[in-house]
C-alpha positions in Angstrom: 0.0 0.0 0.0 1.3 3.4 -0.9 2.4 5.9 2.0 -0.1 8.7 0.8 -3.5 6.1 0.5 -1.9 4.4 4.1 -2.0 8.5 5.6 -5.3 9.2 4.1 -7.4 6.0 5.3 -5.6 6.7 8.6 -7.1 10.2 8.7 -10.6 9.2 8.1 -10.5 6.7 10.8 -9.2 9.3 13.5 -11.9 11.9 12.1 -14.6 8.7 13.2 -13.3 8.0 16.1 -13.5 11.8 17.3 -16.8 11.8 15.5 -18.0 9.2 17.5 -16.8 9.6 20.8 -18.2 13.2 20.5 -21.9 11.2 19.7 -20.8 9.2 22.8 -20.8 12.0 24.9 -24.2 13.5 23.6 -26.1 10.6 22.7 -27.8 8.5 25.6 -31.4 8.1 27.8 -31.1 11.7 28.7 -31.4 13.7 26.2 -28.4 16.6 26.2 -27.8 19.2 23.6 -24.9 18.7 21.6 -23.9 22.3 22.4 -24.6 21.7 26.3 -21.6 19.1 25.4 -19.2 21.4 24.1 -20.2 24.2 27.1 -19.4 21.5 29.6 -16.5 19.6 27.8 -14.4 22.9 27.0 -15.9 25.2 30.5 -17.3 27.7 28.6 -20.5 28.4 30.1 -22.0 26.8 33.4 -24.7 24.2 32.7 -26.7 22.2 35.0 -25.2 19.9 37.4 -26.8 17.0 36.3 -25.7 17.2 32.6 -22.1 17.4 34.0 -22.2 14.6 36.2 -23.6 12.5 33.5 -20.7 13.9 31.3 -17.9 13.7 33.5 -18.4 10.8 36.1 -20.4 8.3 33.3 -20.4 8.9 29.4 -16.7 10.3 28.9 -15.1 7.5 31.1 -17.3 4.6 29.4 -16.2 6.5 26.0 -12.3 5.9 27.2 -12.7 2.4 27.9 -14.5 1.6 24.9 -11.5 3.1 23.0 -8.8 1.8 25.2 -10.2 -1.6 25.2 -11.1 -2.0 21.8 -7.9 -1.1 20.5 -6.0 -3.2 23.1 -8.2 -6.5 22.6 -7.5 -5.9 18.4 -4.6 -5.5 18.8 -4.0 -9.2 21.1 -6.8 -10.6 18.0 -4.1 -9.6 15.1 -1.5 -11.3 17.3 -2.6 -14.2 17.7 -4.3 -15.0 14.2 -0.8 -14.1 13.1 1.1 -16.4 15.4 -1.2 -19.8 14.8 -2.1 -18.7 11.0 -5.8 -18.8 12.1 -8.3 -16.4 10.4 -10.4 -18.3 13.8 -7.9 -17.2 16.4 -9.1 -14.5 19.0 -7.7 -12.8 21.9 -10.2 -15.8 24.0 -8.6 -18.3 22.2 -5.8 -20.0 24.6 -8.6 -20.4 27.3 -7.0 -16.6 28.7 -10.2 -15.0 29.6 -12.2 -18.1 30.7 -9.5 -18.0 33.2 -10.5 -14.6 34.2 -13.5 -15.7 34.2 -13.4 -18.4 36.5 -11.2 -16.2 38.7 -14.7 -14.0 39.1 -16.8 -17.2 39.8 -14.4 -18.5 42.7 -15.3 -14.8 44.0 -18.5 -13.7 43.3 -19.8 -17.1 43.8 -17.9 -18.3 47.0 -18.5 -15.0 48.7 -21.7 -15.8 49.1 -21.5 -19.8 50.7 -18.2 -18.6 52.8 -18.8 -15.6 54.0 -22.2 -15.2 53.6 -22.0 -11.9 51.8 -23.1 -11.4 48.1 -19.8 -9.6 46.9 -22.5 -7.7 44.6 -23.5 -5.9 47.9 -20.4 -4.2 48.7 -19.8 -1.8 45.8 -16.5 -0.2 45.3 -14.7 -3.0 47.1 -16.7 -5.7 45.4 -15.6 -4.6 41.7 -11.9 -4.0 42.9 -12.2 -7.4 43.9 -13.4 -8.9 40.7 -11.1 -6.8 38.9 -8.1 -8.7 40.9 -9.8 -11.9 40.9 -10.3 -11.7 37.0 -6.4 -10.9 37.0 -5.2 -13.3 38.5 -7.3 -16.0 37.0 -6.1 -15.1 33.5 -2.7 -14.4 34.1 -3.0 -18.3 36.1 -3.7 -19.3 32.7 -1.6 -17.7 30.6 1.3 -18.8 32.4 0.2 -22.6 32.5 0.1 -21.2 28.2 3.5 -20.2 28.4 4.9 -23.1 30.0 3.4 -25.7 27.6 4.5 -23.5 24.9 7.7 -24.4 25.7 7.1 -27.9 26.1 4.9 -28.3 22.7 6.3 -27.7 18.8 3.2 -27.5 16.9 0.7 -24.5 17.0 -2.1 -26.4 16.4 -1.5 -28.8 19.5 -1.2 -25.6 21.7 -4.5 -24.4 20.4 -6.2 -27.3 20.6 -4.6 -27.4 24.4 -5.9 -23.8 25.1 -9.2 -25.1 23.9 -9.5 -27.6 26.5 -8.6 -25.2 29.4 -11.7 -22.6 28.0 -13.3 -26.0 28.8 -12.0 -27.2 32.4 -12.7 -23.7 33.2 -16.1 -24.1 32.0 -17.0 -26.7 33.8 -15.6 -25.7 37.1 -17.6 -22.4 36.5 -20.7 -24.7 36.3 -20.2 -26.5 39.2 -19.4 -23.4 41.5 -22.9 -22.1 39.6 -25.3 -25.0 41.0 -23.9 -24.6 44.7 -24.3 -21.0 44.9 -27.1 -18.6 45.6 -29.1 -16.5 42.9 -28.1 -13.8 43.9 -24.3 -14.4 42.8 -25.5 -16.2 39.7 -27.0 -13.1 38.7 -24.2 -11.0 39.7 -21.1 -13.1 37.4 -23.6 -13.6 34.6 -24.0 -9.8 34.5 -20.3 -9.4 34.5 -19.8 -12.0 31.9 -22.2 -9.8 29.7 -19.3 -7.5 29.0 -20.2 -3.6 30.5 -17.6 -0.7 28.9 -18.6 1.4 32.2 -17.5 -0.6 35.3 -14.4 1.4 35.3 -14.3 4.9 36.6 -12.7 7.2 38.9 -9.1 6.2 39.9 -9.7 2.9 38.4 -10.3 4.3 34.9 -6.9 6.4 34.9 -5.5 2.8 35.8 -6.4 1.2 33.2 -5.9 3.4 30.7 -2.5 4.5 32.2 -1.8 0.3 31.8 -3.1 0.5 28.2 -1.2 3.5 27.5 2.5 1.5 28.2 1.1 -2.0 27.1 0.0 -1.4 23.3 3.2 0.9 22.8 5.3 -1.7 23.7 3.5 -4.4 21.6 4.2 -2.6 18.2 7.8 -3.5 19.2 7.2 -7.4 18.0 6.0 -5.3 14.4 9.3 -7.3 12.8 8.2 -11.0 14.6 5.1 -10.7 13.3 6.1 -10.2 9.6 8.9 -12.8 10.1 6.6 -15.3 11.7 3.8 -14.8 8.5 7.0 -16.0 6.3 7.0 -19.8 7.8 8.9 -21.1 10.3 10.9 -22.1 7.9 12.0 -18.9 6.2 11.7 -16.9 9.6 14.4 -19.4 10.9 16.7 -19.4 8.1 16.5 -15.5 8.8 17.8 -15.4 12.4 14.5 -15.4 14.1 14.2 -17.8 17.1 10.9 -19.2 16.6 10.6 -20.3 20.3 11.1 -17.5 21.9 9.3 -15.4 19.2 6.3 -16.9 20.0 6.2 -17.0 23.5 6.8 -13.2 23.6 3.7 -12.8 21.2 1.7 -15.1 23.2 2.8 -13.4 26.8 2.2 -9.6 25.2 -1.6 -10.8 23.5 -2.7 -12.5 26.8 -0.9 -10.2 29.1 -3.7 -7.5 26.8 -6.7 -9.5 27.3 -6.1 -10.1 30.8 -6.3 -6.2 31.5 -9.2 -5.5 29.2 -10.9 -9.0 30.4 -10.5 -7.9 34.4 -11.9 -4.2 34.0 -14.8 -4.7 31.5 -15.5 -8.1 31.5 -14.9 -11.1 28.5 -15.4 -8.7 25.5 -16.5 -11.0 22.2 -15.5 -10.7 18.8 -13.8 -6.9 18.7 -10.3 -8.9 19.0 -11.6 -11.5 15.9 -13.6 -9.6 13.5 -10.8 -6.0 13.3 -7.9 -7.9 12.0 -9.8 -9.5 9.0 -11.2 -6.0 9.0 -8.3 -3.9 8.9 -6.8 -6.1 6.0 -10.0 -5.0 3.7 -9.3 -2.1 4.4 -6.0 -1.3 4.1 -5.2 -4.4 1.6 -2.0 -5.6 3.4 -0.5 -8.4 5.1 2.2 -6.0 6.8 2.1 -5.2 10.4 3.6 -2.5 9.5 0.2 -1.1 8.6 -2.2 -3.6 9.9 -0.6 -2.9 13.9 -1.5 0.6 14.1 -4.4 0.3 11.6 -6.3 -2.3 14.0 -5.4 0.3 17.1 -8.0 3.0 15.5 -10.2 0.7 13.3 -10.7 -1.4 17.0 -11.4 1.9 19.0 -14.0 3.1 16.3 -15.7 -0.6 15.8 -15.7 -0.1 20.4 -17.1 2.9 20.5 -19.7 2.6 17.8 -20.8 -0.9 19.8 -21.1 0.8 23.1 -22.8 3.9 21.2 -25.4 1.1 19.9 -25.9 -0.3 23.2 -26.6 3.1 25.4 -29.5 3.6 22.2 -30.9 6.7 22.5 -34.0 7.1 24.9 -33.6 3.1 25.3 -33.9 3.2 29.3 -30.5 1.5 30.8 -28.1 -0.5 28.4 -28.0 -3.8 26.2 -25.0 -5.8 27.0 -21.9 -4.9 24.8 -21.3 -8.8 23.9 -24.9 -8.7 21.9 -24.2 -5.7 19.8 -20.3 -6.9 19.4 -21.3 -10.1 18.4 -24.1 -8.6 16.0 -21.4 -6.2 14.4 -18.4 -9.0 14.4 -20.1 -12.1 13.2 -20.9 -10.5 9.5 -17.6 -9.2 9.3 -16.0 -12.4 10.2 -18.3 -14.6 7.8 -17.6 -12.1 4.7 -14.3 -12.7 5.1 -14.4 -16.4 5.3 -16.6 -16.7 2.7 -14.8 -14.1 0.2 -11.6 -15.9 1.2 -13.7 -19.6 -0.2 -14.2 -17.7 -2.9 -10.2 -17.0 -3.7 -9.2 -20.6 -2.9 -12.4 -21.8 -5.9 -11.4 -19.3 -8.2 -7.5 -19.9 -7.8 
């Protein structure tokens, strides 16, 4: 792709994203001018409280984590279709966040049979507590990933292992579900629903101070991933140590999923559907362009999902994974059928 048509097409997808974090901030269940929005964004003129607080403390920090997460959980997608040569492959795909996830259960639904408290009760400290829980459980996994990566030659056999720890975890999540009150039930399946705007406060400038370090320092494996597309063969026979090369792709994508999976829940699709996106768009295979292409596409395609879910005089929200998995699934099955199409035709 030429410089010029790479700068333009960058362009437009930095003009929608402000675009459509500015619709973020006006559209919602109560109603507020777009120019009320620009008086309270910028401090021009005072507005009423209640506008401001809905600005500040919940539509501009869901808005952030949207963009943050969506960009982080694309980026981990294009990572990891690019280290297992899977168009299938997904940030979730090495069982990473249904180890967050059954990091969540063991507290949300424990709390209840051991100490008698429904963790849902005790606010601030509950969701800190899921937050670490969900860390932890994912980064358990991703280290078990790490050390049979080591152990393992064949990509496929560690997929098809991180397959079968999504499943472990699955089932240990549906054991810990029939022994546990409804309350909790209710409380993990609303978390596993995926919800851009748990995180606020101090915890927002967390996260996206995390982000902030984390997808800088992945664009540094830009030169792995173009090696690794090559073969193992070719990337070896140019001085790339394919061991090591793919266990520093495999730490850096789960290590992004874990984050994004512990604040705002298992987030489906974003990290599958943008790759395959970003290369109709930008009609390259180099992560030269694809890295920083799936950064902005990812935080529009996040934004526009959580702009679709907070639908305009729709009282409360619809969980993100519906509308995700609405916007992802046709994406992913145009590609896979336009790439069916290439392989009859060639």
């Amino acid at each position: 792709m030429k410089r010029s048509n790479f700068s333009f097409l960058m362009l437009i997808l930095l003009a929608t994203i402000l675009v459509l974090l500015f619709l973020n901030l006006v559209l919602g269940s109560v109603a507020i001018p777009w120019k009320s929005v620009w008086n309270i964004f910028w401090n021009i003129q005072e507005e009423p409280v209640t506008w401001q607080n809905i600005i500040w403390k919940s539509r501009l920090p869901q808005a952030l984590t949207a963009l943050v997460a969506g960009a982080g959980l694309s980026v981990s997608g294009l990572q990891m279709q690019t280290v297992f040569r899977n168009p299938l492959a997904g940030p979730s795909v090495l069982g990473i966040s249904s180890g967050a996830s059954m990091g969540v259960a063991f507290v949300i639904l424990l709390s209840g049979q051991v100490g008698r408290i429904a963790l849902s009760r005790l606010g601030f400290i509950g969701e800190v507590a899921m937050s670490m829980a969900a860390i932890i459980g994912s980064l358990s996994v991703m280290a078990l990933i790490v050390y049979v990566s080591q152990k393992v030659k064949g990509n496929v056999t560690l997929l098809i292992i991180g397959v079968m720890i999504g499943y472990v975890a699955n089932a240990v999540i549906g054991v810990l579900k029939f022994f546990s009150v409804e309350e909790d039930i209710r409380a993990y399946v609303v978390w596993g629903l995926g919800n851009f705007s748990r995180v606020s406060g101090n915890q927002m400038v967390l996260f996206i101070g995390i982000m902030a370090v984390l997808i800088p320092l992945s664009f540094l494996l830009i030169k792995t991933l173009n090696l690794l597309l090559l073969g193992d063969g070719y990337a070896r026979n140019l001085g790339l140590n394919i061991k090591w090369s793919r266990l520093l792709v495999i730490t850096s994508a789960g290590i992004l999923t874990a984050i994004v999976t512990a604040y705002c829940g298992p987030i489906t699709f974003l990290g599958l559907a943008v790759p395959h996106l970003c290369r109709a768009i930008f009609q390259s295979s180099d992560h030269r362009i694809l890295m920083p292409g799936v950064v902005v596409t990812g935080a529009a395609l996040a934004l526009l999902c959580n702009l679709i879910a907070r639908m305009p005089g729709f009282e409360g929200a619809l969980p993100v994974n519906s509308v995700t998995a609405l916007v992802g699934a046709p994406v992913v099955a145009s590609v896979l059928f336009r790439k069916r199409k290439d392989d009859l035709n060639e």
